[in-house]
N, C-alpha and C positions, 0 to 999 in steps of 0.2 A: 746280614747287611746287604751281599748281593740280591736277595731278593727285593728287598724293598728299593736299591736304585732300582732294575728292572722294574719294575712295579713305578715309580713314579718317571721314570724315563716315559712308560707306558704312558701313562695321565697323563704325560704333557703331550704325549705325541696326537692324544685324542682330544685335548684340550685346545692344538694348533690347529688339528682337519677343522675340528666344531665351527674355532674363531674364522677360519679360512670358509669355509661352506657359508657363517652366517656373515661374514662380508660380500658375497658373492652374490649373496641374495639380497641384499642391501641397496648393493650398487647396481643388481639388475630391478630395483622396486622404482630406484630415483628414474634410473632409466626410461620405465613406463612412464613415470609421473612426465617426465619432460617428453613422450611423444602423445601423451593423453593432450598436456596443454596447448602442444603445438597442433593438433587435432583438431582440437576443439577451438582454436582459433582461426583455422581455416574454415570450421565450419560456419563459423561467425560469419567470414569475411564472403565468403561462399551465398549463405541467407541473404547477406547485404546485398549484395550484386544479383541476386533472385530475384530481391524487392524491387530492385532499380530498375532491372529487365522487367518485371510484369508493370512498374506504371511506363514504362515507356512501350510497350505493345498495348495498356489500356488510353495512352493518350494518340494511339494511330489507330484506334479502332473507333475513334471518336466520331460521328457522321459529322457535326455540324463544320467541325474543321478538315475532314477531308473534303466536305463540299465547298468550303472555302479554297482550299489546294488548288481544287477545279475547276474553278470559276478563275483567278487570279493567273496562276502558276499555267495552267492548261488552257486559260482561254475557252471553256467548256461554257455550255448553256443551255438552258431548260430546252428543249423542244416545244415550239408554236403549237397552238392547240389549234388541232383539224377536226371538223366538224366531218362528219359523213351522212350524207344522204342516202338508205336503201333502196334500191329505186325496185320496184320487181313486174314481171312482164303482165301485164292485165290479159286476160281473156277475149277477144271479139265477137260480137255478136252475131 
């Protein structure tokens, strides 16, 4: 009779590690899952504000309206067209 408590005291005692070890790992799986999604939300949020950021560097890269900027905002303007003459030294005879 003593051997068989011993014997199942045993069993339980490896049957409590087992259930303890595979709650361990249970609760460190949900764990990942909730820093996977929080991850992966940031990286969302992250993309989004990439895409925001590249059209707002491609609408300042724009010429037609930064020459608008410059004309308006700057006061800026074409440069007069100057005609040049070469004039160059003749020879005497």
């Amino acid at each position: 009779m003593r051997f068989n408590f011993r014997k199942a005291v045993f069993i339980l005692t490896i049957f409590v590690v087992l259930a303890g070890i595979h709650l361990y790992i249970n609760t460190q799986n949900i764990s990942l899952k909730y820093e996977v999604t929080d991850l992966k939300t940031k990286l969302s949020e992250l993309k989004s504000k990439n895409r925001l950021l590249g059209s707002q560097v491609a609408k300042k890269e724009n010429l037609p309206e930064i020459e608008q900027i410059a004309k308006k905002k700057l006061n800026m303007v074409y440069p007069e067209n100057i005609n040049y003459v070469a004039a160059t030294k003749e020879a005497t005879p």
